[in-house]
C-alpha positions as CSV (number, residue, x, y, z in Angstrom):
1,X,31.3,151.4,109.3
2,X,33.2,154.6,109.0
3,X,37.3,154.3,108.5
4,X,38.1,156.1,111.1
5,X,36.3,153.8,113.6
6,X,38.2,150.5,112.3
7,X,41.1,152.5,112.7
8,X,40.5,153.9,116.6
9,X,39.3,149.9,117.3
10,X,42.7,148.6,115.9
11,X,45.0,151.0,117.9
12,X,44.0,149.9,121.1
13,X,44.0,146.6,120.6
14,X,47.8,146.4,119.7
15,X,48.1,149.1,123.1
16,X,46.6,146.6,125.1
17,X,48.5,143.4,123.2
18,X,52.3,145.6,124.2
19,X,50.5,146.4,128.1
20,X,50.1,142.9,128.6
21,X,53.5,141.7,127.0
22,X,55.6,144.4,128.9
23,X,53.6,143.0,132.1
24,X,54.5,139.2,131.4
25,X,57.9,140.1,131.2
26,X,58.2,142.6,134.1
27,X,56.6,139.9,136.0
28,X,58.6,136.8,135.2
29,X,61.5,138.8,136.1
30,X,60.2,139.9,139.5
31,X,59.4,136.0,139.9
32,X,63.3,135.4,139.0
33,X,64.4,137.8,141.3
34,X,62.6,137.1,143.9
35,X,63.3,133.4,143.6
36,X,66.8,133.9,144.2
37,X,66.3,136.9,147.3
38,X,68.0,134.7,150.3
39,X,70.2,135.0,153.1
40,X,72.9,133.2,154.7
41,X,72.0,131.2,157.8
42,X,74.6,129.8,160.6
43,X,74.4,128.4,164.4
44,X,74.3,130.8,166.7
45,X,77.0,129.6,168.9
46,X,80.9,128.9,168.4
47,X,81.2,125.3,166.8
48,X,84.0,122.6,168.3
49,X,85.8,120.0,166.9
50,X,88.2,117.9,169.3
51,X,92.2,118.0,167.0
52,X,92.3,115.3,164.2
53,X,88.6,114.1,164.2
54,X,85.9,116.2,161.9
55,X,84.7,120.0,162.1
56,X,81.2,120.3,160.6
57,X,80.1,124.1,160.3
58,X,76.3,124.6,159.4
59,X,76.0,127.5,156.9
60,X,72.1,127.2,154.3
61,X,70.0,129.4,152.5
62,X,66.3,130.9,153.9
63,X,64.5,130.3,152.0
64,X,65.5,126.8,151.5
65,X,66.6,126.7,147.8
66,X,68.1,125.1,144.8
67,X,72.3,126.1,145.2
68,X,73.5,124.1,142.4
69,X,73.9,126.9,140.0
70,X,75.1,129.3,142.6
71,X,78.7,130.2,143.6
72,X,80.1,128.7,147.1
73,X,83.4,130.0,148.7
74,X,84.4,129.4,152.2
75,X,86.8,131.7,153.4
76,X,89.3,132.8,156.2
77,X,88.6,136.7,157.2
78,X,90.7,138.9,155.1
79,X,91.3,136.1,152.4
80,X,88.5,136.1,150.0
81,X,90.7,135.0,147.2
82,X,92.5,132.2,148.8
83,X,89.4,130.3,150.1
84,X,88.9,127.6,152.0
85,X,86.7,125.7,149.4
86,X,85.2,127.4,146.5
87,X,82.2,125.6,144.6
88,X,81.9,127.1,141.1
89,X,80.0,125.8,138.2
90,X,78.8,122.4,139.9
91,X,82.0,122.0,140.7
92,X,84.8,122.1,143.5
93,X,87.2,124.8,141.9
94,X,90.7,123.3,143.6
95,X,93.0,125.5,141.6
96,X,92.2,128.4,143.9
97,X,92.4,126.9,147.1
98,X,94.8,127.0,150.2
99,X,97.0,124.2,149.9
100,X,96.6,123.3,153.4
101,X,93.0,122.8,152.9
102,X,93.6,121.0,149.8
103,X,91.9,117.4,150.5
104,X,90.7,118.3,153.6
105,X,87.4,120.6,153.1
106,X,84.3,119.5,151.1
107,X,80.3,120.5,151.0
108,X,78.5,118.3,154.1
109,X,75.1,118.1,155.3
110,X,74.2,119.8,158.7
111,X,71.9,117.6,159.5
112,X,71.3,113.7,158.2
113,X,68.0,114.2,156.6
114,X,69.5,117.6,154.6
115,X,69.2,117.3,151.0
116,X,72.6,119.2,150.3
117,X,73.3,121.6,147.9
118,X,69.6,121.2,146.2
119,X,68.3,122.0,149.5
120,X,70.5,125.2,150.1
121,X,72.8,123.5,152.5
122,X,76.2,124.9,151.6
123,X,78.0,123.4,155.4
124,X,81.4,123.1,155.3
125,X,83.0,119.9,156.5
126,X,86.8,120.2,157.5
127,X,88.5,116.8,158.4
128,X,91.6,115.9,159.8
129,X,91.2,119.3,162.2
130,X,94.5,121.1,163.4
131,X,95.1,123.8,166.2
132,X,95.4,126.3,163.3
133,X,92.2,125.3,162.0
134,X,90.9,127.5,165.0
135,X,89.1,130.7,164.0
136,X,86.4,132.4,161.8
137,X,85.2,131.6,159.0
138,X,83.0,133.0,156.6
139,X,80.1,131.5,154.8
140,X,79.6,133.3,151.8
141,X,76.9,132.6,148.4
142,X,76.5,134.3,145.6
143,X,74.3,134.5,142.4
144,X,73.6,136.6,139.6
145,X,71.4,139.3,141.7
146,X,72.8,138.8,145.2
147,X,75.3,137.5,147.5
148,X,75.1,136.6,151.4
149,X,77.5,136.1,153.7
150,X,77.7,134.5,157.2
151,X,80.2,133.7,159.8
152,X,81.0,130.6,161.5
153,X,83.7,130.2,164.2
154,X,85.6,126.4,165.2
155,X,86.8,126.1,168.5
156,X,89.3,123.3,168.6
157,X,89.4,121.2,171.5
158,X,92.3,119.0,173.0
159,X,92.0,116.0,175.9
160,X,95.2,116.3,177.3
161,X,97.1,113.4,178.8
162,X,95.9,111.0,181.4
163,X,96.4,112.6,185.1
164,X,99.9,111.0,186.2
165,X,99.6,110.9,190.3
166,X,102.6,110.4,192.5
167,X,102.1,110.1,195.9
168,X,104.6,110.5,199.2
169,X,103.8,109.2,203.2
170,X,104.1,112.2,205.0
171,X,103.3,110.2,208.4
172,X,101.7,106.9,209.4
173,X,98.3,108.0,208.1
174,X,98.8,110.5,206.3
175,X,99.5,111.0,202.2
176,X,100.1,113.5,200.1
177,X,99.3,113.3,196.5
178,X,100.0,114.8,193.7
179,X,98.4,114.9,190.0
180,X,99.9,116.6,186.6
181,X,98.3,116.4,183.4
182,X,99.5,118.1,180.0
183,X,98.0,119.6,176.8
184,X,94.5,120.7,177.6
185,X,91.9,122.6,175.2
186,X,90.2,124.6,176.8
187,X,91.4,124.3,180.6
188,X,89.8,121.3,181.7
189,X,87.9,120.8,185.3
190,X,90.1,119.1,187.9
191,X,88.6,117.5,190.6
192,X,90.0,115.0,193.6
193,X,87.7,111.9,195.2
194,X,88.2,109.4,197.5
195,X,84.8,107.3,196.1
196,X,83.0,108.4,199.0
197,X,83.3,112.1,198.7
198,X,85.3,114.9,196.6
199,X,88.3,116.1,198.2
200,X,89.3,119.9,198.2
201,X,92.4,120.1,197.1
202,X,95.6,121.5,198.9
203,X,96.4,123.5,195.6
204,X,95.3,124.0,192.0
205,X,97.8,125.6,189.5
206,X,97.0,126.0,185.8
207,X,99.3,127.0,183.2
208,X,99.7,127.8,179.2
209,X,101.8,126.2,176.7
210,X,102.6,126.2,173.3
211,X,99.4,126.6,170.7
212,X,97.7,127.9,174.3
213,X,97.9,124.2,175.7
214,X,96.8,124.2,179.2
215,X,98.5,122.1,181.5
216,X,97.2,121.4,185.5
217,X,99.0,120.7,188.6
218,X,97.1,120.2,191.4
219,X,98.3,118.1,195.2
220,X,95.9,117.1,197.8
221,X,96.5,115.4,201.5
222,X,94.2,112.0,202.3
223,X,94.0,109.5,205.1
224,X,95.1,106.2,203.8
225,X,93.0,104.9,206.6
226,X,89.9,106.2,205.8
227,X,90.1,105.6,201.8
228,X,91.9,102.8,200.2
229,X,92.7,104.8,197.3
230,X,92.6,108.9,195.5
231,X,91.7,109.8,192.2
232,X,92.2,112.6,190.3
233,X,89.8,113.3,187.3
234,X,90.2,115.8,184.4
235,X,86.9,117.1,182.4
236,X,86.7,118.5,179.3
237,X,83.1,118.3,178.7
238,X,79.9,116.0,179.8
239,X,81.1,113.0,178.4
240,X,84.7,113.4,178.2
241,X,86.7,112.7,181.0
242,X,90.3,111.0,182.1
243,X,91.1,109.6,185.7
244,X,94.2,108.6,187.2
245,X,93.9,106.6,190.4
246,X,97.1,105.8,193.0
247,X,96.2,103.1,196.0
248,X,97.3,104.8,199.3
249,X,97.8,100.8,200.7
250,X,101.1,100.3,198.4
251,X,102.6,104.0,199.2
252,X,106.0,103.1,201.1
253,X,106.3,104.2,204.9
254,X,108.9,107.0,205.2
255,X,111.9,105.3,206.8
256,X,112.6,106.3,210.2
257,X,115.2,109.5,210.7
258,X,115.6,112.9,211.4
259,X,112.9,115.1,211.4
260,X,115.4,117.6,209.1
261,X,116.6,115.0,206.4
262,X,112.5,113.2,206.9
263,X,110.9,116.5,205.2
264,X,114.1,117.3,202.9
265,X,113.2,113.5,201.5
266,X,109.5,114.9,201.0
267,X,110.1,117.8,199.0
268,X,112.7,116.5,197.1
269,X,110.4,113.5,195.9
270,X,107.6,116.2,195.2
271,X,109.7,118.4,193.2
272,X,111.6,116.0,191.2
273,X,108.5,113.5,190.7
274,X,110.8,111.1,189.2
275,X,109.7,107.7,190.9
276,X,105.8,107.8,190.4
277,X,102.6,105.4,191.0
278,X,100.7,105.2,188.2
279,X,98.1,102.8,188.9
280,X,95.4,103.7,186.8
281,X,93.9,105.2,183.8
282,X,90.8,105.4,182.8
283,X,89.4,106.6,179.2
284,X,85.9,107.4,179.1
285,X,83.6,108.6,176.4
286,X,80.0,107.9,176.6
287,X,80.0,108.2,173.1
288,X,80.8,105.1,172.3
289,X,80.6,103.7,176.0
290,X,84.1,102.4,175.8
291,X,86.4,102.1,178.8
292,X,90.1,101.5,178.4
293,X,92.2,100.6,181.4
294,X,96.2,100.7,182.1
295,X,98.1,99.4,185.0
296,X,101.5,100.2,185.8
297,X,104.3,99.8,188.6
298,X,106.6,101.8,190.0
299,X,108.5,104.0,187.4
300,X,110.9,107.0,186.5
301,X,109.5,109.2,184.0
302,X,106.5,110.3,183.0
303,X,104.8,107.5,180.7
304,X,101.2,106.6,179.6
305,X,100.6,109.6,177.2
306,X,97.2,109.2,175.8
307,X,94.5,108.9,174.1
308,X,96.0,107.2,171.0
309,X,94.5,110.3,168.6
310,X,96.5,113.4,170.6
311,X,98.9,113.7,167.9
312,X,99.4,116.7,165.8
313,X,101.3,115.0,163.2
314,X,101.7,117.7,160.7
315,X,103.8,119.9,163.9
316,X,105.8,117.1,164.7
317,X,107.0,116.3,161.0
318,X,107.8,119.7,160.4
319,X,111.0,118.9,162.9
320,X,112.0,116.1,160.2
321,X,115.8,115.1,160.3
322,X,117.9,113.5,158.5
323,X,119.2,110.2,160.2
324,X,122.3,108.3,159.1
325,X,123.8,105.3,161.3
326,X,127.0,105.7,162.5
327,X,129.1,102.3,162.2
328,X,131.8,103.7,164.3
329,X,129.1,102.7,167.0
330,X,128.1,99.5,165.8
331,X,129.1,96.4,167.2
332,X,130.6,93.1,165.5
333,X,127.3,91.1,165.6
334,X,125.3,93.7,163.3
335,X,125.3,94.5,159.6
336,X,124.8,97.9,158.6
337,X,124.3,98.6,155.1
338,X,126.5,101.0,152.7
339,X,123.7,104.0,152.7
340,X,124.2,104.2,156.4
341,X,119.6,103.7,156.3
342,X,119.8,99.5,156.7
343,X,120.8,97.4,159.9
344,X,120.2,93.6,160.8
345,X,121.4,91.6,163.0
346,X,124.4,89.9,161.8
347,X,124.4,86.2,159.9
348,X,127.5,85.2,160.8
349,X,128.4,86.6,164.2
350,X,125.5,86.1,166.5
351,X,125.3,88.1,169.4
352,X,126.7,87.1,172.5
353,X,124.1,86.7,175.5
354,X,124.2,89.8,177.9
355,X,125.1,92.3,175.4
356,X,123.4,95.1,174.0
357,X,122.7,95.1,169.9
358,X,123.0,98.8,169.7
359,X,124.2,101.5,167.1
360,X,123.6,105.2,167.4
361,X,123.2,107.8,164.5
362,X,125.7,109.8,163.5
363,X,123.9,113.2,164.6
364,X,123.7,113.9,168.3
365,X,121.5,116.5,169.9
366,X,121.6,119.3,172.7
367,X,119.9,122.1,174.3
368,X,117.3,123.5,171.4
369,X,117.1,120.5,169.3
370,X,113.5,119.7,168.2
371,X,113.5,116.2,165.5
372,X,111.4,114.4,164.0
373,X,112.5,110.8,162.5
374,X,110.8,107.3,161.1
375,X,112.0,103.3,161.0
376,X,110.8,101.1,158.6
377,X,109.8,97.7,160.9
378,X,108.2,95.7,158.0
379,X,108.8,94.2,154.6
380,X,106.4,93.9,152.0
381,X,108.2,90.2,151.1
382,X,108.9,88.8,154.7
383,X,106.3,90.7,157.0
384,X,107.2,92.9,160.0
385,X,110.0,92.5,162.6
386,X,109.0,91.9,166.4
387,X,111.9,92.3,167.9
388,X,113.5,95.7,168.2
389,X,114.9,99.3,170.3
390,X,114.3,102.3,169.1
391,X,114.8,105.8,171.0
392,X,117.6,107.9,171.8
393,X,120.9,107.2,174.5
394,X,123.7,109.0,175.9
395,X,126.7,108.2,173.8
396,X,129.2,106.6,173.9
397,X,126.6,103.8,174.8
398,X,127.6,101.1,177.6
399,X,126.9,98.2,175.7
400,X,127.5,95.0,178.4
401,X,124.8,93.6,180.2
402,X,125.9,94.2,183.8
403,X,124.7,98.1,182.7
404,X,121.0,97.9,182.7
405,X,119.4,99.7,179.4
406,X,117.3,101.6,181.6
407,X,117.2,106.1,182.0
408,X,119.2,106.1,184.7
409,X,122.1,105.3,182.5
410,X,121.3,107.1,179.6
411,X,118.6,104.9,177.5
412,X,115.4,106.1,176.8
413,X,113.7,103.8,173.9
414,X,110.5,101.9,172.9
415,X,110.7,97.8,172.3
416,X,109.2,95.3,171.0
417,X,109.3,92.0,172.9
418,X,108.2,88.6,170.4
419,X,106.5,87.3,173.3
420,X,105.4,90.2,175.4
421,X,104.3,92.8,172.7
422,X,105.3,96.7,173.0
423,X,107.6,97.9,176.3
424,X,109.3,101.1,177.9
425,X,112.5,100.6,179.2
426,X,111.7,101.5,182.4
427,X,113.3,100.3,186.0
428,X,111.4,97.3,185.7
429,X,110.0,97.7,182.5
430,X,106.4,99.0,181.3
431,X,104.2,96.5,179.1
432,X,102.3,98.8,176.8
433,X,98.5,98.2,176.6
434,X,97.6,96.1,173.3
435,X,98.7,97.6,170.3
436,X,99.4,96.2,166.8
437,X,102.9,96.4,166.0
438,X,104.1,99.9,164.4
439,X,105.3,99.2,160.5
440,X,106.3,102.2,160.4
441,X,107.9,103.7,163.8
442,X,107.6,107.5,163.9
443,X,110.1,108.9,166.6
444,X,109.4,112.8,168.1
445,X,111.7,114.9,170.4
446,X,112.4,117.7,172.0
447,X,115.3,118.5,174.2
448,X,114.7,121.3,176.2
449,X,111.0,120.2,176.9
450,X,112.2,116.7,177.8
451,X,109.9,115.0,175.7
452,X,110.0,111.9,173.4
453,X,107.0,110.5,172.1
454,X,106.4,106.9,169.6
455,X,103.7,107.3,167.0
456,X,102.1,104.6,164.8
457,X,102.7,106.2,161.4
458,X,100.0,104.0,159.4
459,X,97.5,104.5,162.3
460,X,98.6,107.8,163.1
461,X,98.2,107.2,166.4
462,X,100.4,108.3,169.9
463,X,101.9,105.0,171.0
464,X,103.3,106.6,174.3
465,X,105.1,109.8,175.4
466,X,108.2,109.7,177.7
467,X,109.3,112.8,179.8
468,X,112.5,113.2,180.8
469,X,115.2,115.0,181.7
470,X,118.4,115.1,179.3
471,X,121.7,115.8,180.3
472,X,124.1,116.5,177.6
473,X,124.4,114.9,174.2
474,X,122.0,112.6,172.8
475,X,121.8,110.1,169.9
476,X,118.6,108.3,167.9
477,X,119.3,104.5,169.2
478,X,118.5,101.8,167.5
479,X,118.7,98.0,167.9
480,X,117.1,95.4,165.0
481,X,116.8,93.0,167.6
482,X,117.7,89.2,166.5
483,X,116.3,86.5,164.6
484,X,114.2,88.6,162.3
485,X,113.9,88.1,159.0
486,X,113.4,91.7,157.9
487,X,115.9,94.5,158.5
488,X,115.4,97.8,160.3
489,X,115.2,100.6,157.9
490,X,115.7,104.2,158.7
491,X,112.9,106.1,155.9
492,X,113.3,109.5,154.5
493,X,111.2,112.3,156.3
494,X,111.9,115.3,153.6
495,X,109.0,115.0,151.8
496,X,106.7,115.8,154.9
497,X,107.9,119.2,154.9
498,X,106.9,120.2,150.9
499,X,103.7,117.8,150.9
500,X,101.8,117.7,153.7
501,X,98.6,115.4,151.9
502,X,99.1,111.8,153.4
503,X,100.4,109.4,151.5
504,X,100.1,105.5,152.1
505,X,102.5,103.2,153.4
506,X,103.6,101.7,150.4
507,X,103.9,105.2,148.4
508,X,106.1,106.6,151.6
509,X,108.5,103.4,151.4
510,X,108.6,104.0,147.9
511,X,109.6,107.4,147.8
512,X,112.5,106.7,150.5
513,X,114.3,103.8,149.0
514,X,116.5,104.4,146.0
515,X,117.5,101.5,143.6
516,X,120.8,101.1,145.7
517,X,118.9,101.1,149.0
518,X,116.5,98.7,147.7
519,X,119.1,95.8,146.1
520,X,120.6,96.3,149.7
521,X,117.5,95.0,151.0
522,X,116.8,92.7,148.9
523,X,120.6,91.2,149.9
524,X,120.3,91.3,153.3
525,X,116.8,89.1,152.9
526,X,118.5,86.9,150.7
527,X,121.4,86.4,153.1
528,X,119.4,85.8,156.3
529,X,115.8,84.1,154.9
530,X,118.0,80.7,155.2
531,X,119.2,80.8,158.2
532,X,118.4,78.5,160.8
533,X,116.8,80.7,163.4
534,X,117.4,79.2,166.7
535,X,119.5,82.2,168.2
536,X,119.2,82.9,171.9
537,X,117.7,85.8,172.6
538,X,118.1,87.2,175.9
539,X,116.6,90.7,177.0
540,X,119.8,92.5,177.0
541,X,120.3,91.7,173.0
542,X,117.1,91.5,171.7
């Protein structure tokens, strides 16, 4: 065979071996490419979240995918470098997150049967939700040919209090009745029955708070003759609703006078709604198909603030205070310790029956005060106390017996009865539905808005919210009750304000008692764990 034919044959086998090379690798590069060619899929609609339970917002890749080796951020618009959550290198990157969101966010599942991340389901799930937690945000994954990005938006939602009716005899048969409920999101659905039909009401008023808390006010007129009793329901959505009921049988009959002094009598009692009927509450969630009811009497202020979870805990600490007991205002027959944080009853001077075991702080409050304090009610070495005050009074405080502890003359506290559980001091008191004793008592107030609410700090749970209205200076009340063995301890709230990740009960106790503090407790045990406790205890010194 002729050279130059070897030679022509050899040339095109080595074009053909570099064609088909140059194709492999073009093509396993397409493949690559294409592989990771995705977008960013999200719910079409807003997603809600009610305040302090879980927020869950859907965000996966279409084609479903492997997202292990791809980059994850969640961010706020307008903050790509301060993100939510950012997943990095198989791993949550915590370095460059917002602190508020620090413990909070982490990758979820959309759905049960999801497969997570090696399914291309990159859903962010937010817990312990907050009103500011309310607003966009963006969905965004990236990886070495592409990124996508999606938007999500969290509506936060808010069950206000129970409805609170009053209710006034305008005439032999007729009633009018009036229902008020607080810190609604969104603006809930008020509607009036009689259990035989709904009522149209007289008037409906809603209104808009802080954080855009709705509140509603609404009065309607019935025939106690035709229905027994009125209720007045609130709806947030199918599923959640709270109902208040008054029974028009027990409404008083106005007293016989004037015509003139007979209607002033009415609208005074409306526009004050100072002495109210709470008769009912109702709670239900057909979530968990679970029904909670409280009865009440006849009472002053607004009580009854619930469900237990309405508390924005991270607001109200922000108010933190510094509370020191004043022993100017502390009587003989209590021992207040050197830091001014300790009190117990005292050993050696028992208090006398009909008097009031009370000592103030040293800081008052007026007009603009906001605060935010806690009391230690347990001891890790003797258990928790049962018997206790702890609120706020008009000083100087009226300390004898023959001056009931009640609003009307300036007290306004939360107690603990051995025998009877939780109580508001009301005019005659309020026995709290069951609730474990608070260890740790958190105390919230605000002045002008005539509120004072109780929280369960371990739980971090609403105990109750009082309304009220305050009348010159006031001053954190506290009595540590007698025949405990462990002391009433007023804790340190600073921290709350410069780290706002929870901490347990035992690291919050540790953090607020100081070597002194604690060899003060450990000598006010000592000095009391022998006594013989066979004090009286009569309601006036607990």
């Amino acid at each position: 065979m002729p050279p130059c034919v070897i030679e022509k044959d050899s040339s095109r086998a080595l074009y053909t071996v570099m064609w088909l090379y140059i194709l492999a690798v073009w093509g396993v590069s397409l493949s690559t490419a294409t592989s990771e060619m995705f977008t960013c899929s999200v719910p079409e609609d807003p997603v809600s979240a009610r305040l302090g339970h879980v927020a869950t917002m859907p965000c996966w890749l279409t084609p479903s995918m492997n997202a292990e080796g791809l980059e994850v951020r969640w961010y706020r618009p307008k903050d790509f470098d301060n993100p939510v959550l950012h997943y990095r290198e198989r791993k949550i990157q915590e370095a460059s997150q917002q602190s508020q969101y620090v413990g909070r966010s982490s990758l979820g599942l959309r759905e049960v049967t999801s497969e997570g991340l090696k399914g291309g389901d990159v859903t962010l799930k937010l817990v312990n939700v907050t009103l500011r937690d309310q607003g966009e945000y963006v969905c965004y994954v990236s990886s070495n040919q592409d990124y996508e990005t999606a938007s999500v938006f969290l509506n936060v939602t808010v069950m206000g209090t129970p409805p609170l009716l009053s209710a006034v005899r305008t005439d032999a048969d007729s009633v009018n009745v009036s229902c008020v409920s607080h810190g609604w999101k969104p603006r809930p659905r008020l509607q009036w029955s009689d259990g035989r039909q709904t009522l149209k009401p007289e008037k409906l008023d809603y209104s808009s708070g802080a954080h855009g808390l709705v509140s509603a006010h609404s009065w309607v007129l019935s025939s106690s003759s035709s229905a027994p009793w009125v209720s007045c329901s609130l709806v947030l959505s199918e599923g959640e609703e709270l109902e208040g009921r008054v029974d028009l049988r027990n409404v008083p009959a106005v007293p016989e006078t004037s015509s003139g002094l007979k209607t002033a009598v009415i609208i005074l009692a409306l526009l004050l709604l100072l002495s109210v009927v709470f008769v009912g509450v109702l709670y239900k969630k057909t979530g968990n198909k679970s029904t909670r009811v409280i009865t009440g009497d006849i009472v002053d202020i607004e009580t009854m603030r619930q469900p237990e979870d309405l508390v924005d805990m991270e607001t109200m600490r922000q108010a933190g205070v510094d509370v020191t007991l004043d022993p100017k205002t502390a009587p003989p027959y209590l021992t207040v310790g050197s830091t001014g944080k300790i009190v117990r009853d005292s050993k050696d001077n028992p208090c006398p029956p009909g008097e009031h075991a009370c000592i103030l702080g040293t800081r008052g409050f007026t007009s603009g005060s906001n605060a935010y304090w806690e009391v230690g009610l347990h001891n890790e070495q003797v258990g928790g106390k049962k018997s206790w005050w702890v609120g706020l009074a008009s000083g100087p405080v009226k300390r004898h017996g023959d001056v009931p502890a009640t609003p009307s003359n300036g007290f306004w506290f939360l107690s603990s009865d051995k025998e009877k559980g939780l109580r508001l001091n009301m005019a005659p008191d309020i026995l709290l539905p069951a609730n474990p004793r608070p260890q740790i008592l958190g105390v919230y107030f605000d002045y002008d808005q005539g509120v004072l609410s109780f929280i369960n700090v371990k739980d971090n749970k609403l105990i109750v919210t009082v309304r009220a209205m305050f009348i010159g200076e006031v001053f954190p009340l506290f009595n540590p009750g007698q025949g405990d063995t462990a002391p009433m301890t007023i804790l340190d709230v600073s921290h709350y304000k410069t780290e706002p990740v929870e901490v347990s009960v035992s690291e919050r106790e540790s953090k607020v008692a100081p070597p002194a503090e604690e060899a003060e407790t450990d000598a006010l045990l000592a000095s009391n764990q022998s006594r013989n406790r066979q004090t009286s205890e009569s309601k006036d010194c607990l």
